[in-house]
C-alpha positions as CSV (number, residue, x, y, z in Angstrom):
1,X,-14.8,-27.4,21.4
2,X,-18.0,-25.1,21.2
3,X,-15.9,-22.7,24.1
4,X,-12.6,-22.5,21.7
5,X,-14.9,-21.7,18.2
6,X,-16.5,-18.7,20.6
7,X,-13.0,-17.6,21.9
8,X,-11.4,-17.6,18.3
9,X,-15.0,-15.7,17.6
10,X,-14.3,-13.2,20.0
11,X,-10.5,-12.9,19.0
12,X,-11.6,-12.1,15.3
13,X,-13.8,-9.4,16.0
14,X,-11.1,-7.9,18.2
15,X,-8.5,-8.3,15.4
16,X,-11.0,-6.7,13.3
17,X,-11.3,-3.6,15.9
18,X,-7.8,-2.6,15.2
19,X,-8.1,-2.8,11.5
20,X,-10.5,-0.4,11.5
21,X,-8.6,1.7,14.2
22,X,-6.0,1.4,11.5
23,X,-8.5,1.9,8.4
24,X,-9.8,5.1,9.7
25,X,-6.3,6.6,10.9
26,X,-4.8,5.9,7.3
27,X,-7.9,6.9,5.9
28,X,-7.3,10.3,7.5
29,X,-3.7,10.2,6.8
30,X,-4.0,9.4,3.2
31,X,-6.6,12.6,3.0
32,X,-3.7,14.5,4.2
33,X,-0.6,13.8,2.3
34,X,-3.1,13.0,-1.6
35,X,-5.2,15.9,-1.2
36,X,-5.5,15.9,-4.9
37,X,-6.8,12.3,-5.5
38,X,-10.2,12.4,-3.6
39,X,-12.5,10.7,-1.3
40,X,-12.7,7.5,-3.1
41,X,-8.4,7.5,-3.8
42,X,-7.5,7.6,-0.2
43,X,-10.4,5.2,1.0
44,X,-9.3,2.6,-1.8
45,X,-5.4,3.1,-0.9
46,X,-6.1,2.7,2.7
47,X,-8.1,-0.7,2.6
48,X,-5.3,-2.1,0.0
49,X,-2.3,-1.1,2.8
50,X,-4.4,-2.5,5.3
51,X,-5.7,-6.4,3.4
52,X,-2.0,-5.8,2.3
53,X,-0.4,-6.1,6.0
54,X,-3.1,-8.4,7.2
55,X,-2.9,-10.6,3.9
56,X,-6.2,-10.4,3.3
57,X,-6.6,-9.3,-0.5
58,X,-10.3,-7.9,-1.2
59,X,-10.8,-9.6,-4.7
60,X,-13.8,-7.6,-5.9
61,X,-13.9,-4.5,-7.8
62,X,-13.2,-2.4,-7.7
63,X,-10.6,-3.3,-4.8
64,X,-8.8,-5.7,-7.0
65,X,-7.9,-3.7,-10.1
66,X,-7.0,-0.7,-7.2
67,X,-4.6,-3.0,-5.6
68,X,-2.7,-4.1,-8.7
69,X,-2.7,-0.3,-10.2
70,X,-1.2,0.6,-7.1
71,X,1.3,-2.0,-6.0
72,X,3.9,0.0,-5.5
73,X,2.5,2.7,-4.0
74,X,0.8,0.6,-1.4
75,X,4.0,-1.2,-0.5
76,X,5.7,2.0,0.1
77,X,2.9,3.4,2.2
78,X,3.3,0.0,3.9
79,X,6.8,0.7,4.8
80,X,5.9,4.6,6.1
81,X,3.5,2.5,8.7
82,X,5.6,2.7,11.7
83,X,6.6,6.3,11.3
84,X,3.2,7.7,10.7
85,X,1.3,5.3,13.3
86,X,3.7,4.5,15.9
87,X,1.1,4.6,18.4
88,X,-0.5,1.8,16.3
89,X,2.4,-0.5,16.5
90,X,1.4,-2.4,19.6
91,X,-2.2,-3.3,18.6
92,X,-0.9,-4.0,14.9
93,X,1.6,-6.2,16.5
94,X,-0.8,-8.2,18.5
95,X,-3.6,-8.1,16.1
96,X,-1.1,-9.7,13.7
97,X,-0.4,-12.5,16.0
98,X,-3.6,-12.9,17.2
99,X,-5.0,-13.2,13.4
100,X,-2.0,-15.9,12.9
101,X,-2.8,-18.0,16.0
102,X,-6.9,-17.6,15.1
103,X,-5.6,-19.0,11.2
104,X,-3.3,-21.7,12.9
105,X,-6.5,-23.0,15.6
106,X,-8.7,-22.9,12.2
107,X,-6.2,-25.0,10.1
108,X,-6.4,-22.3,7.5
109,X,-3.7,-22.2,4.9
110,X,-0.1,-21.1,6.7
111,X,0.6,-18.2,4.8
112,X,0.3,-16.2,7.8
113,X,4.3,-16.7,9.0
114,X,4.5,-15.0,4.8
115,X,2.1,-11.7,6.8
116,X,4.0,-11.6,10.3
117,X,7.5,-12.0,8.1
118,X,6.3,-9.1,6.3
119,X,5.1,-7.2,9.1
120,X,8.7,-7.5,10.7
121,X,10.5,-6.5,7.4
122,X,8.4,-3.5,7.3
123,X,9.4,-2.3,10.7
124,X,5.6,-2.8,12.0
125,X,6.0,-5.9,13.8
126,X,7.7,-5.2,17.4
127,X,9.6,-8.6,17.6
128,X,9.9,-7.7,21.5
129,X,6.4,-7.7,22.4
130,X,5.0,-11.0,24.4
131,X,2.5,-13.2,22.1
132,X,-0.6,-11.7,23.9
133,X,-2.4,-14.2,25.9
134,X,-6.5,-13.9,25.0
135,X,-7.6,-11.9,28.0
136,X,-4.7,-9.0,27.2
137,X,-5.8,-9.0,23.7
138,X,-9.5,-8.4,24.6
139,X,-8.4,-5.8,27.3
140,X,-6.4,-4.0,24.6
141,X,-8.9,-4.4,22.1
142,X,-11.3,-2.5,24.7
143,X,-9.2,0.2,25.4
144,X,-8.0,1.3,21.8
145,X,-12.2,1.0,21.0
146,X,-12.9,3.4,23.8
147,X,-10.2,5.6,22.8
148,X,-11.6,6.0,19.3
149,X,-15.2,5.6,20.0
150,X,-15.4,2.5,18.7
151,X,-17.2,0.8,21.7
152,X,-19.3,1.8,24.5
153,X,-18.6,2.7,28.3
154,X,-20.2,0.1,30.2
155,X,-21.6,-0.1,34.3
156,X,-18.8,-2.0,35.1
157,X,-15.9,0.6,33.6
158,X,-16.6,3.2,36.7
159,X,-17.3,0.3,39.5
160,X,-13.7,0.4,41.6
161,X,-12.0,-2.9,41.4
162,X,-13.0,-3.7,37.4
């Protein structure tokens, strides 16, 4: 029991890996196309896509009153996900069903099949890809935080054979 709270553990923090991946990209995206609206605009709108696609609503201020201001903006920035991140699309995709299977182990309230149906409508969800077993997740997770600096090079990453 102890071994499956520390794996679900260790899948959580890898989920939350690739929502900052995502956080930061849409950050800088956001800066891009609402040059106008500042700093604080495009941080706000890119944490409200992101707890949108993840359904996981922030539900202080002033992230709450952002959110509902902006519904309809957020939902179509939602839908312009897997045109302007396509090389996003495989981690969202696992880190989706990964967060679903962690919130199914947990016995947390099934809304999650509302997130991945979501997720699918919206073109983000790659209905093709395997459910990722643990150890691919972790390996993915590793990768994408290398990529973007998100995680350190370790001893093991230039030994042959690892």
């Amino acid at each position: 029991m102890e071994n499956e709270r520390g794996l679900i553990q260790s899948l959580r923090e890898g989920v939350d890996l690739v929502r900052m991946v995502f956080f930061m990209q849409a950050k800088k995206a956001f800066k891009k196309s609402y040059p106008e609206k500042g700093e604080e605009f495009t941080r706000l709108l890119a944490a409200a896509v992101l707890n949108r696609l993840f359904g996981t609503p922030n539900p202080q201020s002033p992230f709450k009153e952002f959110a509902q201001k902006h519904e309809e903006l957020i939902d179509e920035e939602l839908s312009k996900v897997p045109e302007r991140f396509p090389d996003l699309l495989i981690p969202l995709t696992d880190a989706l069903r990964i967060h679903f299977l962690c919130n199914h182990c947990e016995g947390m309230p099934d809304f999650s099949a509302e997130i991945l149906a979501r997720a699918k409508d919206k073109g983000i969800l790659l209905e093709d890809r395997d459910v990722p077993l643990p150890k691919g997740f972790m390996n993915l997770v590793y990768r994408i935080g290398k990529a973007y600096g998100l995680v350190q090079q370790t001893e093991n990453d230039n030994k042959p054979g690892t």
